[in-house]
N, C-alpha and C positions, 0 to 999 in steps of 0.2 A: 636673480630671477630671469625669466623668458627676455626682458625686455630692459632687466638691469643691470644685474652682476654678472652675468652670465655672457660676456659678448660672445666670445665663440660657438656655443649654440644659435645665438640671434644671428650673426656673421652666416653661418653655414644655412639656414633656415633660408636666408635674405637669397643665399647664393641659388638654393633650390629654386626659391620665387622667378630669381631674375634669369635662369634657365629657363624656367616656361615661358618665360615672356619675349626672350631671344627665338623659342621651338614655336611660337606662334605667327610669327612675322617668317620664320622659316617656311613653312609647311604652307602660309598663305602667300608666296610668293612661287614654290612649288602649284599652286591652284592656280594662280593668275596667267603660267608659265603653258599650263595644258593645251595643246591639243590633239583633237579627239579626229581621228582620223576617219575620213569618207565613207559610210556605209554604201555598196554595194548593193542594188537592190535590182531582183530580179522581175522583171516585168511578165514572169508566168502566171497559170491560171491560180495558180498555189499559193501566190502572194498575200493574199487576205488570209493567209493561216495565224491565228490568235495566241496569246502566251499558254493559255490552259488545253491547246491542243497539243502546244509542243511539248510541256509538261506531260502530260497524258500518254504521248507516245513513247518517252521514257519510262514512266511509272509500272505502262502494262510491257512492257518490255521485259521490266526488272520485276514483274510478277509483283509489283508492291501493292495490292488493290485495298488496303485497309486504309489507307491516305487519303482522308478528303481535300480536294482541288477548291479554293474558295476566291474566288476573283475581286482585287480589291484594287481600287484605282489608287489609293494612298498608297509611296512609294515607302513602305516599310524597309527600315536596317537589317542586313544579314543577320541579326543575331535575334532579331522576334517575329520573323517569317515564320516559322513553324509552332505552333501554339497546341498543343492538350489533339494529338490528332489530326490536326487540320494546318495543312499547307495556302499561307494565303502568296497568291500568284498576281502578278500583272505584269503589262507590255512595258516595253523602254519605249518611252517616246521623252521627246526632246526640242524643244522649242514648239510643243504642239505638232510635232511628225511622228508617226508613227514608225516606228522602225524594227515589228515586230519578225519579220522575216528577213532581216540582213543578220550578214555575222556578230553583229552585237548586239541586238535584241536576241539572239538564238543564246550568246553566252553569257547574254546577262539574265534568261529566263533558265537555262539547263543549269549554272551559277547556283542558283537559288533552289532549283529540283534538288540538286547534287547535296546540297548542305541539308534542306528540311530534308529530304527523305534518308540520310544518313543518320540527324538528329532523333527521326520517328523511329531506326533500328537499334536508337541505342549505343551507335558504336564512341565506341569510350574515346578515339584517335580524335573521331571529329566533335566531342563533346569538351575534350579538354582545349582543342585549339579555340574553340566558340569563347570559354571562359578567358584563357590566358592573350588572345591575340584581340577581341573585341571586348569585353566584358570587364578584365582586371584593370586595365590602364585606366579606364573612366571610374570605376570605383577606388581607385587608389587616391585619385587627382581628385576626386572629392573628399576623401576622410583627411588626404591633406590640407585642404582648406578649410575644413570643419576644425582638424583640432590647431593649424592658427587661430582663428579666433576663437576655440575654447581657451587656449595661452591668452590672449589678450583678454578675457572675458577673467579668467583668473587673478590676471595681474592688477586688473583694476578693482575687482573684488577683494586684495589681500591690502591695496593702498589703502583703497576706503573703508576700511574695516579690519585695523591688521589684529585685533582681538580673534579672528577666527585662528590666528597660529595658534592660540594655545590647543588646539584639537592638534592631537602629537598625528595622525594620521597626516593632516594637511600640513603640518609640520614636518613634516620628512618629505613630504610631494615637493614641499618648497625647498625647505635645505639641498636637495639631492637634483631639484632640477628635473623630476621625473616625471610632469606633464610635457617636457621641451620636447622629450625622447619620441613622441604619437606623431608629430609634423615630418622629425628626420627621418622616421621609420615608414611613412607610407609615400613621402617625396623621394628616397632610396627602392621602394617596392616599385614605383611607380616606371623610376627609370628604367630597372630591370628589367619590368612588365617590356617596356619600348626597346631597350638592347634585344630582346627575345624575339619579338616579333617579325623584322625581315625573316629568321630561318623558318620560322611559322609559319609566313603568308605563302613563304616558297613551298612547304610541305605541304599546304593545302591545295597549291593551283598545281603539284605535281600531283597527286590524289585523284583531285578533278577531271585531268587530263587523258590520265589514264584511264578513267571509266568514263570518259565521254569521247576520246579523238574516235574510236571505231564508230560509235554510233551515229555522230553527228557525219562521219564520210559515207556511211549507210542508210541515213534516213533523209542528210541534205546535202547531198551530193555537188549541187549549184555553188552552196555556200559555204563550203569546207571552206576553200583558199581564202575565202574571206570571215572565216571562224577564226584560221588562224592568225589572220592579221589582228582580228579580235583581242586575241590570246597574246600577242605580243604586249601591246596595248596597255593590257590588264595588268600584265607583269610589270610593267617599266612603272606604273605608275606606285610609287613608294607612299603617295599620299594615301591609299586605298590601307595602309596598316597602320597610321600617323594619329593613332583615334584616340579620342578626349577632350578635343576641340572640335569635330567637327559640325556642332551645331551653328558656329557660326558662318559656314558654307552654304548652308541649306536657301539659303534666301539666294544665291548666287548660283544655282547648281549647276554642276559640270559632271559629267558621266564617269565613271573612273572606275568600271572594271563589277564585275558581278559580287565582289564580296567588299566593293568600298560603299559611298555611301548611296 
């Protein structure tokens, strides 16, 4: 069984566990490691321009007018920013500064334009990277954990009560070891989901780029050079596709790019 006869299953199961727990101390030493380079900020009369205008200026640009713009000071995840319709927006601010009008407020508000209003047309490029590069790694890492302890929930169900073998169904599950199989298979999904994601994040922030470098040197001209310091920024940070822990950052937070958290 999961936790008896079976070592090689428990072995390899153990080894998955003790990968996450090596990729956690990783990625949070990557977080502690960051920083976030000087926003630029232009002391013109334009300075007071707010995240839902900079949004707005894209939106009617790209003729997108059926998107509602919804101003939300919770600093929602790239991947439930767009909702049934409605784009919810806010500023980057950051230790209580606002830094709606530098190159990293512009690419962490155009960041999020770029995805919901991609999401709201439907295209299939950026609905698959949403699911596999944000989406699949946290539900992986959770059905992983779920069915460990359905294996332990089992094994102590079959000790204290091993009259349930005689049900040949539950009898073959145990013989053959085929609850062990749900753990390796979604702690294997799970990896994959992560081996995948650097060429992901890189296809999305080349996507991005493309349909934003013209606009942002045509509508902010002041802060192009400091967009693409932005964009540099955004790239280098590997933490920004690292996802499935990252709620335990949230209480620390550090800025990491328009489509991290």
């Amino acid at each position: 069984m999961f936790l008896g006869s079976n070592n090689f299953t428990f072995i390899l199961i153990a080894v998955l566990f003790l990968f996450h727990l090596i990729f956690i101390f990783y990625i949070w030493l990557m977080y502690r490691n960051m920083i976030m380079p000087t926003p630029f900020q232009n002391n013109s009369s334009n300075n007071k321009m707010q995240a839902i205008e900079i949004a707005e200026k894209y939106l009617i640009q790209n003729n997108i007018t059926s998107l509602e713009l919804k101003y939300n000071l919770k600093n929602y995840s790239i991947d439930k920013i767009y909702q049934n319709k409605i784009l919810l927006i806010n500023d980057l601010s950051i230790n209580n500064v606002n830094l709606s009008l530098t190159g990293l407020g512009i690419d962490y508000v155009l960041g999020k334009v770029f995805f919901g209003s991609e999401l709201f047309k439907k295209n299939s490029t950026i609905k698959s990277i949403r699911f596999w590069l944000f989406q699949a790694p946290k539900l992986f890492l959770l059905l992983f954990y779920f069915f460990i302890l359905l294996n332990i929930i089992f094994v102590i169900i079959v000790n204290v009560k091993p009259s349930i073998l005689e049900n040949e169904i539950i009898n073959i599950i145990n013989k053959y070891q085929l609850i062990s199989l749900f753990p390796i298979l979604m702690g294997g999904l799970y990896l994959v989901s992560l081996a995948m994601s650097p060429k992901l994040k890189e296809n999305l922030e080349n996507l991005y780029e493309s349909k934003m470098k013209n606009f942002v040197r045509e509508e902010f001209p002041d802060f192009f050079g400091d967009w693409l310091n932005a964009r540099l920024y955004a790239r280098s940070n590997r933490f920004t596709y690292l996802v499935g822990y990252n709620f335990f950052f949230k209480y620390n937070y550090k800025y990491t790019g328009p489509f991290g958290l």
